[in-house]
PQR file with spaces between the fields and no chain letter, atoms N, CA, C, O and H, PARSE charges and radii, in Angstrom:
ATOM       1  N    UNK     1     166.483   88.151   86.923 -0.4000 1.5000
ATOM       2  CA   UNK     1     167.826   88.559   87.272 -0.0000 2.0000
ATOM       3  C    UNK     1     168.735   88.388   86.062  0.5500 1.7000
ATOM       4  O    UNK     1     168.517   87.321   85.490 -0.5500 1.4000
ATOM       5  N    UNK     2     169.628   89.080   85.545 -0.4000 1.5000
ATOM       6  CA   UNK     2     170.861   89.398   84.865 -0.0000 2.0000
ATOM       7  C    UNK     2     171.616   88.466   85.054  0.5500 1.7000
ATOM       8  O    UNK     2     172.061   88.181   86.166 -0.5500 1.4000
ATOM       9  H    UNK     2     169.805   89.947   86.010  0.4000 1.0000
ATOM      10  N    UNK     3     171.930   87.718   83.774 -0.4000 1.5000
ATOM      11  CA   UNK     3     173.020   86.693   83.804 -0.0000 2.0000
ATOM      12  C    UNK     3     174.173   87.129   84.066  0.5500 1.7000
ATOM      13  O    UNK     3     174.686   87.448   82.993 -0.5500 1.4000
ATOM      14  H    UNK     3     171.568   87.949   82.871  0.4000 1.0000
ATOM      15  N    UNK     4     175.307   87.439   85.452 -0.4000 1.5000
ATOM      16  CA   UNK     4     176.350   87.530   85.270 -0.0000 2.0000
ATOM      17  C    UNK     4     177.138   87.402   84.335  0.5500 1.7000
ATOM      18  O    UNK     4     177.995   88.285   84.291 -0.5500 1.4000
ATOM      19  H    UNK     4     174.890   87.179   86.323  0.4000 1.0000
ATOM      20  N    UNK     5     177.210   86.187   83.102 -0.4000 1.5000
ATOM      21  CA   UNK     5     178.135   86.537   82.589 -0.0000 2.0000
ATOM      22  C    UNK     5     177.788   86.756   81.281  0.5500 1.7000
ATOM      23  O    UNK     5     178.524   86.474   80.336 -0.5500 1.4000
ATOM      24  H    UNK     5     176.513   85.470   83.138  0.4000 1.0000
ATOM      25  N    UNK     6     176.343   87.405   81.154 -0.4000 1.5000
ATOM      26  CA   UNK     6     175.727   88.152   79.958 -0.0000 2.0000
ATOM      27  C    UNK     6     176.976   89.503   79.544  0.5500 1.7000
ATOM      28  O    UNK     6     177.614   89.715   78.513 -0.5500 1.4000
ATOM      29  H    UNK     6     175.745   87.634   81.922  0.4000 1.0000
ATOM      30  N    UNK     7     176.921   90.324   81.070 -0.4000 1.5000
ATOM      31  CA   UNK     7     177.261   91.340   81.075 -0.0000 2.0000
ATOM      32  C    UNK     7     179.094   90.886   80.004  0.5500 1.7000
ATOM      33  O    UNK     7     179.724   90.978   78.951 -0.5500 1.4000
ATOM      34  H    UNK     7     176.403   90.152   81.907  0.4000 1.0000
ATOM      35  N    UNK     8     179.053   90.402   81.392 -0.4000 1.5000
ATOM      36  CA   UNK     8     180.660   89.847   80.754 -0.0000 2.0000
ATOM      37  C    UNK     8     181.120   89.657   79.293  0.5500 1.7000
ATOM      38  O    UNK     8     182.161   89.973   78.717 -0.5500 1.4000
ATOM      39  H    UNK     8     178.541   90.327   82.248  0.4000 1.0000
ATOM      40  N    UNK     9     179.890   88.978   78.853 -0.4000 1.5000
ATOM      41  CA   UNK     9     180.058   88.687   77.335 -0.0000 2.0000
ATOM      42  C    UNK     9     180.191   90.107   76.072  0.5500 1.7000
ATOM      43  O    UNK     9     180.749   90.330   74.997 -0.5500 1.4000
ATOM      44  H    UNK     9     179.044   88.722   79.321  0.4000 1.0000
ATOM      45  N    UNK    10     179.247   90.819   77.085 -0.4000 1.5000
ATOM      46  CA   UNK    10     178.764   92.661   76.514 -0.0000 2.0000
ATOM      47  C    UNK    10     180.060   93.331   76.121  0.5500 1.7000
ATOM      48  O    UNK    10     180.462   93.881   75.096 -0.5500 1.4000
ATOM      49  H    UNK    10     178.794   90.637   77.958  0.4000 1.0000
ATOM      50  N    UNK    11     180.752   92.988   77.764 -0.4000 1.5000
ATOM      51  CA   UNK    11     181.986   94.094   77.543 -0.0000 2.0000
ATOM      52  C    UNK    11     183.340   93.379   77.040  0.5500 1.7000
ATOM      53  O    UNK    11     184.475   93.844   76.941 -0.5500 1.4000
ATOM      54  H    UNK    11     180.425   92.541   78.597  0.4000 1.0000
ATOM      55  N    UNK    12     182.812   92.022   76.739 -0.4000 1.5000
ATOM      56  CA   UNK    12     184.231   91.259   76.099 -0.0000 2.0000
ATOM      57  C    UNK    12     184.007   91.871   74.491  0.5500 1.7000
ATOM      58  O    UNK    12     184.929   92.186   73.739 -0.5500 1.4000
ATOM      59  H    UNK    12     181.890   91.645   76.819  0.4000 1.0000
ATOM      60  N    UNK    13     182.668   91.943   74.204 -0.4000 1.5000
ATOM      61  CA   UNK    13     182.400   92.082   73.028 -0.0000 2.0000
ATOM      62  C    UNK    13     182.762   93.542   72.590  0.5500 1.7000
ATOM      63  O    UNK    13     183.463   93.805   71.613 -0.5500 1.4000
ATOM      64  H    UNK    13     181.920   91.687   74.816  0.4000 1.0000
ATOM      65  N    UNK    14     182.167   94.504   73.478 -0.4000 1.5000
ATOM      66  CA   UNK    14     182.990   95.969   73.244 -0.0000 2.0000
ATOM      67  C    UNK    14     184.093   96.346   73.642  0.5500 1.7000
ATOM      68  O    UNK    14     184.491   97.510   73.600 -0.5500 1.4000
ATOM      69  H    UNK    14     181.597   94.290   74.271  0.4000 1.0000
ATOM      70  N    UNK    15     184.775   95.274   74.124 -0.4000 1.5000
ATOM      71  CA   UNK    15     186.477   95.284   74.077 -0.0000 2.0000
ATOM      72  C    UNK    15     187.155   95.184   72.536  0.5500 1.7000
ATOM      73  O    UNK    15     187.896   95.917   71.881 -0.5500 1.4000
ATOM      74  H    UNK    15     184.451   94.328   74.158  0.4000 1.0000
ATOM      75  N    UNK    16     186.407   93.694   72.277 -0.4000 1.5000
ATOM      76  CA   UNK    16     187.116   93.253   70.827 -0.0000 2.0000
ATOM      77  C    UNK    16     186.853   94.429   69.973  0.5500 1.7000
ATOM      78  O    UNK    16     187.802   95.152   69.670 -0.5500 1.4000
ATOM      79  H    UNK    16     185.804   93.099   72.809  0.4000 1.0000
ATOM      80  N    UNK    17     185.785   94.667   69.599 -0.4000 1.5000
ATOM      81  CA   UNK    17     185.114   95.339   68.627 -0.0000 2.0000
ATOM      82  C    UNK    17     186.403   96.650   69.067  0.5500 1.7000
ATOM      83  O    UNK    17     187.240   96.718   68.168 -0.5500 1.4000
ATOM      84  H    UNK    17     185.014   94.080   69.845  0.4000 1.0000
ATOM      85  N    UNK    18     186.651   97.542   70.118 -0.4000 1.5000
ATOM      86  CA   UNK    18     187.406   98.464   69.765 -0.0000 2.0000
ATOM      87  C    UNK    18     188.286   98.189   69.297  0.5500 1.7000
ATOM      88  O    UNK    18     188.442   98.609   68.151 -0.5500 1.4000
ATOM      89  H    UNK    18     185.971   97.487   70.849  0.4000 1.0000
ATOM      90  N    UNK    19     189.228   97.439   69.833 -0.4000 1.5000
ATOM      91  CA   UNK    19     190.269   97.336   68.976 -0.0000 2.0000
ATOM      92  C    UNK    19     190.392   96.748   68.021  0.5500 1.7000
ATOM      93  O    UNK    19     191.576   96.745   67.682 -0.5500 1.4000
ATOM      94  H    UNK    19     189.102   97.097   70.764  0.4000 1.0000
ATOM      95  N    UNK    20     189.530   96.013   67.117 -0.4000 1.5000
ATOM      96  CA   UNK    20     189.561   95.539   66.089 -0.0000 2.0000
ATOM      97  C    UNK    20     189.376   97.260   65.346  0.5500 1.7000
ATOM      98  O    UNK    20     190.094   97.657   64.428 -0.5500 1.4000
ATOM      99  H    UNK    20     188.569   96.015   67.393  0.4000 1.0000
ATOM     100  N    UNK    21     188.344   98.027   65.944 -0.4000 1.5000
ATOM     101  CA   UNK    21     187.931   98.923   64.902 -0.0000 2.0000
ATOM     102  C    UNK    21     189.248   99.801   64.832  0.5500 1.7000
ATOM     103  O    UNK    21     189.863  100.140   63.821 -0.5500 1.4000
ATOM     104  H    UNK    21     187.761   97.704   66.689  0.4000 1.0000
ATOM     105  N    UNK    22     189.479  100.034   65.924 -0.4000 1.5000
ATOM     106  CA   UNK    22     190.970  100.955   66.285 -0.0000 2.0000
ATOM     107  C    UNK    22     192.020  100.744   65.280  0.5500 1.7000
ATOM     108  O    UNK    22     192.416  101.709   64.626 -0.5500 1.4000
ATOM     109  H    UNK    22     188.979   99.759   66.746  0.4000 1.0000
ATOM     110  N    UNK    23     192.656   99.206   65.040 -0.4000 1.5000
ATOM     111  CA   UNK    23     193.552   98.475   64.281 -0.0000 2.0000
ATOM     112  C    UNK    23     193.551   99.056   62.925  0.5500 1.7000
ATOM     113  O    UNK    23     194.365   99.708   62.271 -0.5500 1.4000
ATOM     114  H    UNK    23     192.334   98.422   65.571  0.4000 1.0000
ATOM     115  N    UNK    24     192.029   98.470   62.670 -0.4000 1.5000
ATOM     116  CA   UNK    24     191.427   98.518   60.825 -0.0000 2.0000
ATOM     117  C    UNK    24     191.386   99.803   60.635  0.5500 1.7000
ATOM     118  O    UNK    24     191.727  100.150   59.504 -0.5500 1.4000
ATOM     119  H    UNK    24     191.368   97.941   63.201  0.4000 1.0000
ATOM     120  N    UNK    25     191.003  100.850   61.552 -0.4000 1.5000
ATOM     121  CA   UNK    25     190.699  102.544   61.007 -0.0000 2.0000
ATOM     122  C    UNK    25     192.728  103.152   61.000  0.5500 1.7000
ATOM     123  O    UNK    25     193.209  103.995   60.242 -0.5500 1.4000
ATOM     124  H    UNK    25     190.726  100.568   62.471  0.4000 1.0000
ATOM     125  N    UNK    26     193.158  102.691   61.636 -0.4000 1.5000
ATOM     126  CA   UNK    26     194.948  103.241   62.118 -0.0000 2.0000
ATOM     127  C    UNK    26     195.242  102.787   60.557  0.5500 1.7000
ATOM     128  O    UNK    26     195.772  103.572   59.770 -0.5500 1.4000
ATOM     129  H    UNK    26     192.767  102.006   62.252  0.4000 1.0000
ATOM     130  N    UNK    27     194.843  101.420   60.172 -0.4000 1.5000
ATOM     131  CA   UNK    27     195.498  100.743   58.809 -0.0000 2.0000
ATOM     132  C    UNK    27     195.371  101.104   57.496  0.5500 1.7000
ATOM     133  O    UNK    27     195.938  100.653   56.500 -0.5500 1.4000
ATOM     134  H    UNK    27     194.413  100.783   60.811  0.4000 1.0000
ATOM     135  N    UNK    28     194.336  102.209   57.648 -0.4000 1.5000
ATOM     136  CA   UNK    28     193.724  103.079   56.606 -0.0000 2.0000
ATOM     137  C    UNK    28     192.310  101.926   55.812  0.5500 1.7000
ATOM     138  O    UNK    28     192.046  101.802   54.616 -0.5500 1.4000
ATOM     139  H    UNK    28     193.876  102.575   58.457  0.4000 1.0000
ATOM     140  N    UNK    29     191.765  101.370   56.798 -0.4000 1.5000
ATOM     141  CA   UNK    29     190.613  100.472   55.833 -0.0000 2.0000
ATOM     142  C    UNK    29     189.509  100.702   56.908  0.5500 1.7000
ATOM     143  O    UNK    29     189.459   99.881   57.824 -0.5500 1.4000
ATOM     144  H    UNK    29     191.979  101.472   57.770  0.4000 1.0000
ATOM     145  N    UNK    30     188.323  102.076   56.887 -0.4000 1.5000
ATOM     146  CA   UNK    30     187.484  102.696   57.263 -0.0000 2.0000
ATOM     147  C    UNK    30     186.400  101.805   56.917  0.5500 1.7000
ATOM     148  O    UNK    30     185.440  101.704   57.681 -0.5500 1.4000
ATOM     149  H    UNK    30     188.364  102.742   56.143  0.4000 1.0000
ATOM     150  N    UNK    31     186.456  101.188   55.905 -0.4000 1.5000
ATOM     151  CA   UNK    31     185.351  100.801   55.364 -0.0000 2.0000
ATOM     152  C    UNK    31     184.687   99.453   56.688  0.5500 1.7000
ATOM     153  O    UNK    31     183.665   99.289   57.355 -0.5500 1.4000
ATOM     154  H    UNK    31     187.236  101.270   55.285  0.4000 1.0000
ATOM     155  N    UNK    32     186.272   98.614   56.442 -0.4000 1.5000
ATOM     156  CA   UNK    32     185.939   97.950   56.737 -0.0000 2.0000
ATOM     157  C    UNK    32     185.955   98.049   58.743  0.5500 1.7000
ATOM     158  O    UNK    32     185.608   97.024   59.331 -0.5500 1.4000
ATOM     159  H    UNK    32     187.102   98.747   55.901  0.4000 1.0000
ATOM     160  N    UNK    33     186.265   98.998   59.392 -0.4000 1.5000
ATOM     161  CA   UNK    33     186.229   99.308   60.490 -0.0000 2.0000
ATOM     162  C    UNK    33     184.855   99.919   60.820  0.5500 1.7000
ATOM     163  O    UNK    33     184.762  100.429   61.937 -0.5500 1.4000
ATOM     164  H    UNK    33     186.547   99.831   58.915  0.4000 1.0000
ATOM     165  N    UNK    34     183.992   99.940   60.180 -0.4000 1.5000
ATOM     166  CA   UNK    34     182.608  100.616   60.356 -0.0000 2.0000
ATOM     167  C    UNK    34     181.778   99.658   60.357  0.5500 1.7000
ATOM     168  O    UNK    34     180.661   99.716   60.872 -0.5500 1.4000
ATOM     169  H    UNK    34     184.068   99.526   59.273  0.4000 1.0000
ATOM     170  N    UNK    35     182.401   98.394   59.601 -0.4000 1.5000
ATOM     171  CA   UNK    35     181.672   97.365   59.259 -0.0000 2.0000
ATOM     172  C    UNK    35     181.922   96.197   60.489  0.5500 1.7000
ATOM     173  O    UNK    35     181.160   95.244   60.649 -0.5500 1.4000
ATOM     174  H    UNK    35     183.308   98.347   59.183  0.4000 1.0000
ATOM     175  N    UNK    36     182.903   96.404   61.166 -0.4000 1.5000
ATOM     176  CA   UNK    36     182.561   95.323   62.529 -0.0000 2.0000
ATOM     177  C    UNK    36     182.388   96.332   63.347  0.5500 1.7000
ATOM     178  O    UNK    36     182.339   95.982   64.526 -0.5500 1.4000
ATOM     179  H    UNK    36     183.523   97.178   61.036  0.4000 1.0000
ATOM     180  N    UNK    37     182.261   97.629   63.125 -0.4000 1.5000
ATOM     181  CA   UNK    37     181.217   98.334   64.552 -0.0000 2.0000
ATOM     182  C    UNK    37     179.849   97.997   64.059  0.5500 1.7000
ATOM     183  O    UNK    37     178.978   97.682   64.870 -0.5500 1.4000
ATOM     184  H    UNK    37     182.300   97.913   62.167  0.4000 1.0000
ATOM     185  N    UNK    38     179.689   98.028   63.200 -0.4000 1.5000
ATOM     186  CA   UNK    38     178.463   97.601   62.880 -0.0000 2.0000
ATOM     187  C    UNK    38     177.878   96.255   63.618  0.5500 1.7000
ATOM     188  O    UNK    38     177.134   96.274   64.599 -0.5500 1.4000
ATOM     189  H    UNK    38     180.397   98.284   62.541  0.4000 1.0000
ATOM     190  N    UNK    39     178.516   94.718   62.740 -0.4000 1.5000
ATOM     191  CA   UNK    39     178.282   94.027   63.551 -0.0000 2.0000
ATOM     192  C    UNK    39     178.223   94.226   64.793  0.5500 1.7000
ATOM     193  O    UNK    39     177.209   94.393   65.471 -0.5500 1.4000
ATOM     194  H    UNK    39     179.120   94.702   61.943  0.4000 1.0000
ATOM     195  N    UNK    40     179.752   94.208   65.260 -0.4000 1.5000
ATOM     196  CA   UNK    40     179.219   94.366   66.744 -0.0000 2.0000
ATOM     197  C    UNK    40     178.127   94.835   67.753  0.5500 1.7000
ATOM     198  O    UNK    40     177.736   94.460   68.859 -0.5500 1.4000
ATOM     199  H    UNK    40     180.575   94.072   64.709  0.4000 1.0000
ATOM     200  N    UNK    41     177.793   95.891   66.812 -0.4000 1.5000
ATOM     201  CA   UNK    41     176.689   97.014   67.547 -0.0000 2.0000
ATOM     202  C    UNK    41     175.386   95.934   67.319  0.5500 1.7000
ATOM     203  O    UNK    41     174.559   95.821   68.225 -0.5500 1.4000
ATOM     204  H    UNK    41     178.111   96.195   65.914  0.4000 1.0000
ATOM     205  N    UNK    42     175.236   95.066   65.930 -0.4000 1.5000
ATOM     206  CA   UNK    42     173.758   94.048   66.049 -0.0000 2.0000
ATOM     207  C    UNK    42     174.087   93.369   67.086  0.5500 1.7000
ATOM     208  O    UNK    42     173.216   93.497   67.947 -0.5500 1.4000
ATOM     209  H    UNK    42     175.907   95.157   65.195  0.4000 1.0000
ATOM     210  N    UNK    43     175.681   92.121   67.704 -0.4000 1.5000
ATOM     211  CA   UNK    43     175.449   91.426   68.177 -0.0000 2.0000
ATOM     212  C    UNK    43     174.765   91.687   69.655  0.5500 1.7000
ATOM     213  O    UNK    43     174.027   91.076   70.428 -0.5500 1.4000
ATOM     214  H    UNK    43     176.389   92.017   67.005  0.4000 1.0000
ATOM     215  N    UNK    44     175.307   92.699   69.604 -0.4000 1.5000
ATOM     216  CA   UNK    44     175.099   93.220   71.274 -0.0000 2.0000
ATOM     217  C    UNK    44     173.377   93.777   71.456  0.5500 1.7000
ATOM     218  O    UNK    44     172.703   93.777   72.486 -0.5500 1.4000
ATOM     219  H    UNK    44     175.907   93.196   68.976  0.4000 1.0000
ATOM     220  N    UNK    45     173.020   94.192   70.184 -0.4000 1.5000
ATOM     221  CA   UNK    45     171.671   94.663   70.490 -0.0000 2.0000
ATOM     222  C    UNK    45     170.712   93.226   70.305  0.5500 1.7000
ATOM     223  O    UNK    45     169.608   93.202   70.850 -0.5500 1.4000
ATOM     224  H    UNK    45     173.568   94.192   69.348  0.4000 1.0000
ATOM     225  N    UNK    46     171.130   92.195   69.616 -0.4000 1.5000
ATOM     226  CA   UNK    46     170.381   90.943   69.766 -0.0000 2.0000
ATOM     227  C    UNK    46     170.337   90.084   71.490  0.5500 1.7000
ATOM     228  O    UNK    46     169.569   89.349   72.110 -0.5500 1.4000
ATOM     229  H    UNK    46     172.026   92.215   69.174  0.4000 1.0000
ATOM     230  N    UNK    47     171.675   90.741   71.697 -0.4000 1.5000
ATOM     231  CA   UNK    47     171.766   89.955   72.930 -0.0000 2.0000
ATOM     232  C    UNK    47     170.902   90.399   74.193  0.5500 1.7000
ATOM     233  O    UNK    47     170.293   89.724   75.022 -0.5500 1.4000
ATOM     234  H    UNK    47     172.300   91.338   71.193  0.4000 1.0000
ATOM     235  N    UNK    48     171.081   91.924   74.030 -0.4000 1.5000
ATOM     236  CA   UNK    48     170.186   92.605   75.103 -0.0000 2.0000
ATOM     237  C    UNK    48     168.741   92.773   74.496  0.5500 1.7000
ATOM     238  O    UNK    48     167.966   93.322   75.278 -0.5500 1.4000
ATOM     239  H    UNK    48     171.576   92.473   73.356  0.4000 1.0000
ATOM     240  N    UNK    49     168.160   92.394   73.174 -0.4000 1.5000
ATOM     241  CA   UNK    49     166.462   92.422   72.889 -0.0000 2.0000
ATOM     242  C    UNK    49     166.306   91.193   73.180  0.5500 1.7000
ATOM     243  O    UNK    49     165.135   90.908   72.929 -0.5500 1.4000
ATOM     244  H    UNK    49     168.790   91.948   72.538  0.4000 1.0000
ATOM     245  N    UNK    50     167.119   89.899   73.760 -0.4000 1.5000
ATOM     246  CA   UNK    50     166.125   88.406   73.761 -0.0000 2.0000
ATOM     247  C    UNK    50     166.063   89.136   75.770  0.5500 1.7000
ATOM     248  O    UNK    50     165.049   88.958   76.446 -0.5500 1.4000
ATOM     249  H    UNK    50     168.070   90.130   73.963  0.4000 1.0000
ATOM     250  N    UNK    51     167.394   89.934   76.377 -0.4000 1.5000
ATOM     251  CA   UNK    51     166.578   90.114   77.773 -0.0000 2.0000
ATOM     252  C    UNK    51     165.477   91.287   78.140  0.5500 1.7000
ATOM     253  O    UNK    51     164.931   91.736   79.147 -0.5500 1.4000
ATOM     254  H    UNK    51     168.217   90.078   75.828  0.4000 1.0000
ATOM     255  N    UNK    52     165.479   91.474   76.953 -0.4000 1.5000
ATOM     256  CA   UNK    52     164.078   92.678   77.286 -0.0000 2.0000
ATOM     257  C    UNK    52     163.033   92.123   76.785  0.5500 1.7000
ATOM     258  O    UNK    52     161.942   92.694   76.796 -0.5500 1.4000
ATOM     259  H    UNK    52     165.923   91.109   76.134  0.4000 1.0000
ATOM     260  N    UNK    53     163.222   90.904   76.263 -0.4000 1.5000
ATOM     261  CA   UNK    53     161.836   90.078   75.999 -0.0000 2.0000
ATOM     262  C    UNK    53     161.478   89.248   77.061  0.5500 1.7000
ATOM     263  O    UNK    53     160.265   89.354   77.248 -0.5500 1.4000
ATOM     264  H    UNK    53     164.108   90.440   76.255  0.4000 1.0000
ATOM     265  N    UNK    54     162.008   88.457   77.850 -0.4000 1.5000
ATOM     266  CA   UNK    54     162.191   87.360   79.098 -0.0000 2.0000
ATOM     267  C    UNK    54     161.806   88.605   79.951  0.5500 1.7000
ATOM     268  O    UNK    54     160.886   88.349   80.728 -0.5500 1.4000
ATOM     269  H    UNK    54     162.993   88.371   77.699  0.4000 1.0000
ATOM     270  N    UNK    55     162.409   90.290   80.032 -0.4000 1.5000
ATOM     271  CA   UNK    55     162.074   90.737   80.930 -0.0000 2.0000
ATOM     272  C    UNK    55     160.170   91.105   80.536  0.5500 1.7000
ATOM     273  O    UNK    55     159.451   91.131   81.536 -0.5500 1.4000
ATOM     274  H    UNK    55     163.156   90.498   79.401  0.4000 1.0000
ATOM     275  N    UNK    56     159.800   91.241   79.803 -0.4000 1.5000
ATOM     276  CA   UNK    56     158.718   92.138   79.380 -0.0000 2.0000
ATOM     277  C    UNK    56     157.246   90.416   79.633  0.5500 1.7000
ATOM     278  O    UNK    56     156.073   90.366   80.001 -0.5500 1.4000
ATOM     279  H    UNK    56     160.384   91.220   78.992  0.4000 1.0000
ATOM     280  N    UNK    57     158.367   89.272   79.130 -0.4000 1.5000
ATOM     281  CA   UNK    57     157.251   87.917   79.634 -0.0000 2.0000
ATOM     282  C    UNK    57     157.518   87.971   80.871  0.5500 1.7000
ATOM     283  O    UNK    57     156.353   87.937   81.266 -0.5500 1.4000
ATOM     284  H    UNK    57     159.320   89.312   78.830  0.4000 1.0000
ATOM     285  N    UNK    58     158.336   88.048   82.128 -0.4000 1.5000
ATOM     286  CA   UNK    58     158.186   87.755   83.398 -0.0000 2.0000
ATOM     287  C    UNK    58     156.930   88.841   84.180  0.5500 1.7000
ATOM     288  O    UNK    58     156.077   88.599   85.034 -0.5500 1.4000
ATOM     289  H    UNK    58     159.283   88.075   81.806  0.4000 1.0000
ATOM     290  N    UNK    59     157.331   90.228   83.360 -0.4000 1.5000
ATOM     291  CA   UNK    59     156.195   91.388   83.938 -0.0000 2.0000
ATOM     292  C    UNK    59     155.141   90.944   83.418  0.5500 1.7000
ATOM     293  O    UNK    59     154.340   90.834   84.346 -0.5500 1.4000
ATOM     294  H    UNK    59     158.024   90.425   82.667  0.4000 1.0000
ATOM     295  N    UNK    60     154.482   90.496   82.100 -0.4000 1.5000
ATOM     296  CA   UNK    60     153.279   90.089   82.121 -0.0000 2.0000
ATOM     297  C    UNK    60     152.640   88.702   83.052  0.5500 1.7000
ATOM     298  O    UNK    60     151.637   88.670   83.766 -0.5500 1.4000
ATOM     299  H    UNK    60     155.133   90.585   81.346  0.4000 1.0000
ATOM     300  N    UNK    61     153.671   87.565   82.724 -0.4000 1.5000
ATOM     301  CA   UNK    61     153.351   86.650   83.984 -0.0000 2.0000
ATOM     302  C    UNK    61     153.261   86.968   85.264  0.5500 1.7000
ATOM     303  O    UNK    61     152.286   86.372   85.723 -0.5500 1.4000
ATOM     304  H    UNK    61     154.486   87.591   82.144  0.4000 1.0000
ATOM     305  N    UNK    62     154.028   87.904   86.449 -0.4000 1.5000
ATOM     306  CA   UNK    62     153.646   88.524   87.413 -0.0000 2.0000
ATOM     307  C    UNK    62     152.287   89.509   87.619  0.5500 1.7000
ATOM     308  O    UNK    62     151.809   89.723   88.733 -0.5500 1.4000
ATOM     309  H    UNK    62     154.819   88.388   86.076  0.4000 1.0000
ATOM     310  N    UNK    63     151.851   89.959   86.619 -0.4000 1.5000
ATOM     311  CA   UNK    63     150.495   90.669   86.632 -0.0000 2.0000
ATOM     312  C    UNK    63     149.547   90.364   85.973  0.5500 1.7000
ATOM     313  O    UNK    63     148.575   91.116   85.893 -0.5500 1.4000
ATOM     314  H    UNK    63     152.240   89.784   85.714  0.4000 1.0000
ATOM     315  N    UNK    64     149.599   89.288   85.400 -0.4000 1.5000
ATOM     316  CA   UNK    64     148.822   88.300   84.615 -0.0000 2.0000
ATOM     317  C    UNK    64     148.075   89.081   83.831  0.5500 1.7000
ATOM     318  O    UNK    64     146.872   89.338   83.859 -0.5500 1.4000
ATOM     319  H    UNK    64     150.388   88.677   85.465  0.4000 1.0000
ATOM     320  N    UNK    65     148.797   89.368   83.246 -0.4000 1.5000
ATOM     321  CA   UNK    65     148.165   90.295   81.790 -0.0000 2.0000
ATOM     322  C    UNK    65     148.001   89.410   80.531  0.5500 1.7000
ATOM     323  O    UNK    65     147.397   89.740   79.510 -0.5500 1.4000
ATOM     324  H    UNK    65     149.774   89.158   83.223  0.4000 1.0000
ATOM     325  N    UNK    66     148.516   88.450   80.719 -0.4000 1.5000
ATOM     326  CA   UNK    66     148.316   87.420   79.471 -0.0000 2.0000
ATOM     327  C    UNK    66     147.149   86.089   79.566  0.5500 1.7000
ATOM     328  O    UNK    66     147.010   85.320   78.615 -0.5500 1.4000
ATOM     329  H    UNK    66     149.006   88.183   81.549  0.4000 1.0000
């Protein structure tokens, strides 16, 4: 099951990240507005590859493939 406040953390995180990027691209500094979509875009994909790993060990422990 999905940590409730995984999600939460997801969309706090693609909250900040817009408007940080929004701010920095309006301010004329592209560079650096590409560069916390960037981050952002790893943190969020680290966060959702450790639950597609827990998900991918619970399916092998349920069918005992390991």
């Amino acid at each position: 099951m999905v940590d409730p406040s995984l999600i939460l953390r997801l969309a706090g995180i693609g909250i900040i990240v817009t408007v940080v990027y929004t701010l920095l691209k309006t301010a004329g500094r592209e560079e650096y507005a590409f560069t916390v979509l960037l981050a952002g875009l790893a943190v969020v994909l680290w966060m959702t590859v450790q639950v597609i790993v827990e998900l991918f060990e619970t399916i092998q422990t349920l069918f005992d493939l390991g």
